[in-house]
N, C-alpha and C positions, 0 to 999 in steps of 0.2 A: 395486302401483306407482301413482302420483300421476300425473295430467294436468294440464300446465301450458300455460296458454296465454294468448302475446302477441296481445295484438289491435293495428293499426295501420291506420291510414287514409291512402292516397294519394288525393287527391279523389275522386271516387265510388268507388274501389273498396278494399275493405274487406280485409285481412290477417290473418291468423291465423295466428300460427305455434306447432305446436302440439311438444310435449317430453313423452315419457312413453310411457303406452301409452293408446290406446284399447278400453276392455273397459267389459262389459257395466254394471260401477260410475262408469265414466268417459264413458261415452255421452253420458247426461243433459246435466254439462257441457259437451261439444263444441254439442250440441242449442241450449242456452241463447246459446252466443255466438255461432254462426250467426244464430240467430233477432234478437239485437241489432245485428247487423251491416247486416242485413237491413233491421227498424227504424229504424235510421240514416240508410236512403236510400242504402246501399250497392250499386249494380246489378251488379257481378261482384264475387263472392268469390271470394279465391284462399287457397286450404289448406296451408300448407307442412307437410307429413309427414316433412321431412328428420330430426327427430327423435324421431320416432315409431319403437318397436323392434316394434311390437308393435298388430295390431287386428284385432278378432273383427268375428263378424256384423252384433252390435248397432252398432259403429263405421260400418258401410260402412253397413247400414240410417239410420243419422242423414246420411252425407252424400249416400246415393241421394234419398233427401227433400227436404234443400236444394236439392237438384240442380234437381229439381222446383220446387220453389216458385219459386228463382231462375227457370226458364225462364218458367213459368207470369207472371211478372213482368215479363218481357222480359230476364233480365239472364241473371248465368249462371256458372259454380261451376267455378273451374280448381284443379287439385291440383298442387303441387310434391314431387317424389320422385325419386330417384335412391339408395333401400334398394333389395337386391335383396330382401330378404323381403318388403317392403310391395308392391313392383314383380311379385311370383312369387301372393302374392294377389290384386291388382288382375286380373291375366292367369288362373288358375282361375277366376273368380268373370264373365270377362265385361267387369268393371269400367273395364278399359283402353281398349274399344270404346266404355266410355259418357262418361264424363269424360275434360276434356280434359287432357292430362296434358304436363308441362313438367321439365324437368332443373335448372332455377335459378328463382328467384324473379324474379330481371330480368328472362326469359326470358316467364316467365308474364305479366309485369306489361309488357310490349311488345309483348305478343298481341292 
């Protein structure tokens, strides 16, 4: 399966909405357009996973990173999701306690 992903900018803050799955072939790209987003002058990224069926370690490892650099930054890395699969790994892994996590894009982007 393919990752696709929209990138959009609301003044500083940077959108990504990503379709597909995120795996260990598919990281890389998420990795690259974080990092331009970033570059941009973006200070919060927001991640929409609403189409995401699917993401392994390497996926959560590229956005636990961002996460980091964001903070490290001053700025700072919000996930959109409302899958219960993506919702059921964020929650084993921890993840839910680390990122801030939102139900709609509006949602996140009024945070």
């Amino acid at each position: 399966m393919e990752l696709k992903i929209d990138s959009t900018r609301k003044g500083d803050v940077g959108v990504l909405t990503l379709t597909g799955e995120v795996d260990i072939y598919t990281s890389p790209v998420l990795k690259n357009a974080l990092a331009s987003a970033a570059a941009d002058g973006c200070s919060t990224i927001i991640v929409d996973l609403n189409g995401v069926g699917f993401i392994d370690s390497s996926g959560l490892g590229v956005l636990v990173g961002a996460l980091r650099r964001a903070r490290e930054a001053g700025g700072e890395l919000r996930i959109v999701s409302v899958q219960e699969g993506i919702a059921r790994i964020l929650r084993i892994t921890g993840l839910d306690h680390v990122f801030v996590l939102h139900a709609t894009l509006d949602e996140a982007l009024g945070a």
